[in-house]
C-alpha positions as CSV (number, residue, x, y, z in Angstrom):
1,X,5.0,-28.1,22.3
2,X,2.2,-27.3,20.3
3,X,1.7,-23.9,18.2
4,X,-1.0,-23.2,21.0
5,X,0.9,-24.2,23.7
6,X,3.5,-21.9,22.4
7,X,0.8,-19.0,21.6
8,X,-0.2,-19.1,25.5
9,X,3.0,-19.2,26.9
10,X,3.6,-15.9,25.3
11,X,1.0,-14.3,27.7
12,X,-1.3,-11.9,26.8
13,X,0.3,-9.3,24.6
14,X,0.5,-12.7,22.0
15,X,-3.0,-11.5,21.0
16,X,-2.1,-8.0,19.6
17,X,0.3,-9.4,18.3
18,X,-1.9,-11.9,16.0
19,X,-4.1,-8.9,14.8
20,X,-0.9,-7.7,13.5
21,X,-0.6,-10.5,11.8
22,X,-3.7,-11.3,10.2
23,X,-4.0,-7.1,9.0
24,X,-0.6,-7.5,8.1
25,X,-1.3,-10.6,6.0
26,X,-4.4,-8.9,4.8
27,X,-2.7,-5.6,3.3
28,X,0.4,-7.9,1.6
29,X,-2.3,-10.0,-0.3
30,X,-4.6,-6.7,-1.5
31,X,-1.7,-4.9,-2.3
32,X,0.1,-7.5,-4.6
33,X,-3.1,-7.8,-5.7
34,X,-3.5,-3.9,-6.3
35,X,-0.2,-2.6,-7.6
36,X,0.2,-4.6,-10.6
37,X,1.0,-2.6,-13.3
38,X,-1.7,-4.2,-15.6
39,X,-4.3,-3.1,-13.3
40,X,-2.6,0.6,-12.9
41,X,-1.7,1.3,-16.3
42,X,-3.0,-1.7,-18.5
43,X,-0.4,-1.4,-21.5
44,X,-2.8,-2.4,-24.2
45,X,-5.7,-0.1,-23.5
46,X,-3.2,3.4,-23.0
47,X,-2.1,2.3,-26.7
48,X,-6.0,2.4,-27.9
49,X,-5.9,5.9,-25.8
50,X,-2.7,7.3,-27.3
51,X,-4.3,5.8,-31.0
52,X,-7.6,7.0,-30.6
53,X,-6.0,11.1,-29.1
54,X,-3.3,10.9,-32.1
55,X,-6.7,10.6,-34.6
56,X,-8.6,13.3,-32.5
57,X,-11.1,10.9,-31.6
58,X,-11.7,12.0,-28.0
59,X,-15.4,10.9,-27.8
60,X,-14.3,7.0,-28.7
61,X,-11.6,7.7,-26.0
62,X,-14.1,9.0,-23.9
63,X,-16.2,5.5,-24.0
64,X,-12.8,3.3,-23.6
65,X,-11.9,5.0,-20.5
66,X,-15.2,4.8,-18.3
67,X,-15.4,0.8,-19.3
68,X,-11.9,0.6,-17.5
69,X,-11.4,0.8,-13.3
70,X,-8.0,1.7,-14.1
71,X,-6.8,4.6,-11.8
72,X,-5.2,6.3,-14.3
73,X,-8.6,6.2,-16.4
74,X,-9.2,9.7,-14.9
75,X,-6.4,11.4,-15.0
76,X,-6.7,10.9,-18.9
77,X,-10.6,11.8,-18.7
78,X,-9.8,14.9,-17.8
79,X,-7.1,15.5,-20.0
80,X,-9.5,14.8,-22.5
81,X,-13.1,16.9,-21.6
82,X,-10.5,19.5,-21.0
83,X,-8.9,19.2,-24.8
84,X,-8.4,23.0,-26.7
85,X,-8.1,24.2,-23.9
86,X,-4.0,25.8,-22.9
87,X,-1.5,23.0,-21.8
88,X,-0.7,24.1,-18.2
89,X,-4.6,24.5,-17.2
90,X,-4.7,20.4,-18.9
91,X,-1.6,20.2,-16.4
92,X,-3.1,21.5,-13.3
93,X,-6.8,19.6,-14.0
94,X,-4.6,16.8,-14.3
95,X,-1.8,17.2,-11.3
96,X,-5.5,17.6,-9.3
97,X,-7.3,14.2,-10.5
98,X,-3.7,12.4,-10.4
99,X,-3.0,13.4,-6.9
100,X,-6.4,11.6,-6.2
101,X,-5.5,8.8,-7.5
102,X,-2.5,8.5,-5.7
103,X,-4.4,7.8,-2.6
104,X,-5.5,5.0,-4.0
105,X,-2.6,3.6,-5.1
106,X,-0.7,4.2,-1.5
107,X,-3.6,2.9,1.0
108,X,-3.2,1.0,3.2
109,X,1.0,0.9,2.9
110,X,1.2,3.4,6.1
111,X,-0.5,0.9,8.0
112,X,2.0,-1.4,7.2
113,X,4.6,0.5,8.8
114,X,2.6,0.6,12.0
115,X,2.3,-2.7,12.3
116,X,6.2,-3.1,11.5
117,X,6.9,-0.4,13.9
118,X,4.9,-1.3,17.3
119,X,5.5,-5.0,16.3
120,X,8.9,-5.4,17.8
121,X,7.5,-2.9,20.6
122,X,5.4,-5.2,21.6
123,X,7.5,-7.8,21.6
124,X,9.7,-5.8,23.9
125,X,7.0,-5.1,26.0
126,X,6.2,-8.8,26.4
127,X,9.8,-8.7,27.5
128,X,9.5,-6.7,30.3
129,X,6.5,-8.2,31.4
130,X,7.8,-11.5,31.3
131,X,11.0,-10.2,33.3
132,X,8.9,-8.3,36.1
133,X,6.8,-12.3,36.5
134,X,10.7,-13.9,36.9
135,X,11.9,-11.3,38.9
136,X,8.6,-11.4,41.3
137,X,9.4,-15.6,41.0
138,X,12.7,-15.0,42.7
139,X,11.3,-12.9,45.4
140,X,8.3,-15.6,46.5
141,X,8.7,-18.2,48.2
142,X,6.2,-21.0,46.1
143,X,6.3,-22.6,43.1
144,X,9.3,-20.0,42.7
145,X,10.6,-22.2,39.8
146,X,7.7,-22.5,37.5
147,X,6.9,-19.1,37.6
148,X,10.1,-17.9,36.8
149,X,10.5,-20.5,33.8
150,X,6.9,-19.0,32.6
151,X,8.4,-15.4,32.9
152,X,11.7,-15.8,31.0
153,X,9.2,-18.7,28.6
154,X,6.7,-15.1,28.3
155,X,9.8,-12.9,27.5
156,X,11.6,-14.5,24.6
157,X,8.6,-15.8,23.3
158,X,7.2,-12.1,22.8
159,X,10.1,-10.6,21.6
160,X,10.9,-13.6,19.1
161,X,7.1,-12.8,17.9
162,X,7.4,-9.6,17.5
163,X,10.9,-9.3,15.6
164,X,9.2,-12.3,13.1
165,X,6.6,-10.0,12.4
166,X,7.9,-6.8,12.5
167,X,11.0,-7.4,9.9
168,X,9.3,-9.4,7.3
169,X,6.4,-6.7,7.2
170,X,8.9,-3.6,7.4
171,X,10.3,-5.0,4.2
172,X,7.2,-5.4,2.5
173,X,6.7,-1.5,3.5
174,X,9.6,-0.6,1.8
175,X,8.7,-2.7,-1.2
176,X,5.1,-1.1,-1.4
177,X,6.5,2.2,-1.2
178,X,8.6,1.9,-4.0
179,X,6.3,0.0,-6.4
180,X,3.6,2.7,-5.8
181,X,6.2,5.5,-6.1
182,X,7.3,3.9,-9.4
183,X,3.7,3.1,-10.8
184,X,2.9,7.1,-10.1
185,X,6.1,7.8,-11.6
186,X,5.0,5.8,-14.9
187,X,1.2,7.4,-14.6
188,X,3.1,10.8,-14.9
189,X,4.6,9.9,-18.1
190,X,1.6,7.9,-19.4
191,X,-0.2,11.3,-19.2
192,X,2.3,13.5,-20.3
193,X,1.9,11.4,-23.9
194,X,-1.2,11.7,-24.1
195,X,-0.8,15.3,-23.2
196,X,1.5,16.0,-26.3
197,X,-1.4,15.9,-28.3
198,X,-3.9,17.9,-26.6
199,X,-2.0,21.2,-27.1
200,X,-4.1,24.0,-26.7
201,X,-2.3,27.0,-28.4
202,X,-1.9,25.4,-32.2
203,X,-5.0,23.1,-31.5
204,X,-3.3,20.0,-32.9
205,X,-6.3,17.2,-32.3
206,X,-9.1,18.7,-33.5
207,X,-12.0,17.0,-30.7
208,X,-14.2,15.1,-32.5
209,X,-17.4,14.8,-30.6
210,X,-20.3,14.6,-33.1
């Protein structure tokens, strides 16, 4: 049986089932992509920062920070227009831009546990349809046999589709979800270095912007 003849057989709920898929698919690739932590935090370029704050050279860190994409490029920036000023405003300006950025770090992961939640529904939807076609077979009186082979065939075949996509996705859920709370995690203390050194009370880094 080919993979099409194996797709059909599965009755109609088989096509929701492949747009699972293919988002599914879709989100896994952008999202290994996304959250790596050298696109999140690239290691080399917060040292520059952390160099650059330490000398009070917050117009050079100024310049480094819009050449980057990095999301944690604004959470410094603000930090940094915000320097001399008293460390829990800094905080709050920076809780605010960081909480932005979070969004972007977490899209698209919720739609990943839709998928791996309605998945397996589907599946077991397929299942009831498939058993309502066998149990209308056994009630006819022609070609009683093939339809109630295509029924139980439309049955398992959904709910074998639907577990296959639903489990593997579910875990990569999981996985998402703890890379991204871990990355945020390592954004908060990125910041709160940098943060050290942008005191506002004793003015330790003196901005310089000329």
């Amino acid at each position: 049986m080919t993979l099409w003849e194996f797709f059909v057989k599965g009755g109609p709920l088989m096509w929701p089932l492949l747009a699972c898929s293919i988002i599914a698919l879709a989100i896994i690739i952008e999202r290994s992509f996304a959250l790596r932590q050298s696109k999140i935090i690239p290691r080399s370029l917060m040292e520059e920062v952390e160099r650059l704050t330490r000398m009070g050279r917050l117009a050079d860190v100024e310049k480094l920070l819009r050449r980057s994409s990095s999301p944690i490029c604004p959470v410094i920036m603000v930090a940094i227009k915000n320097a001399g000023m008293r460390r829990e405003i800094i905080k709050d300006y920076m809780e605010e831009a960081g909480a932005k950025e979070a969004y972007t770090i977490d899209r698209y992961i919720d739609v990943l546990g839709i998928i791996a939640t309605i998945s397996p529904l589907l599946g077991l939807l397929g299942t009831v349809s498939g058993m309502i076609t066998s149990f209308h077979a056994v009630g006819g009186e022609n070609q009683a046999n093939q339809m109630l082979a295509s029924g139980i065939s439309e049955a398992l075949i959904t709910t074998a589709t639907g577990l296959s996509i639903g489990i593997p996705v579910y875990i990569f859920y999981r996985f998402f979800i703890a890379r991204s709370d871990y990355l945020l995690l390592e954004m908060e203390k990125t910041a709160a270095r940098v943060l050290e050194y942008l005191k506002g009370e004793n003015h330790e880094v003196q901005a310089q912007k000329g």
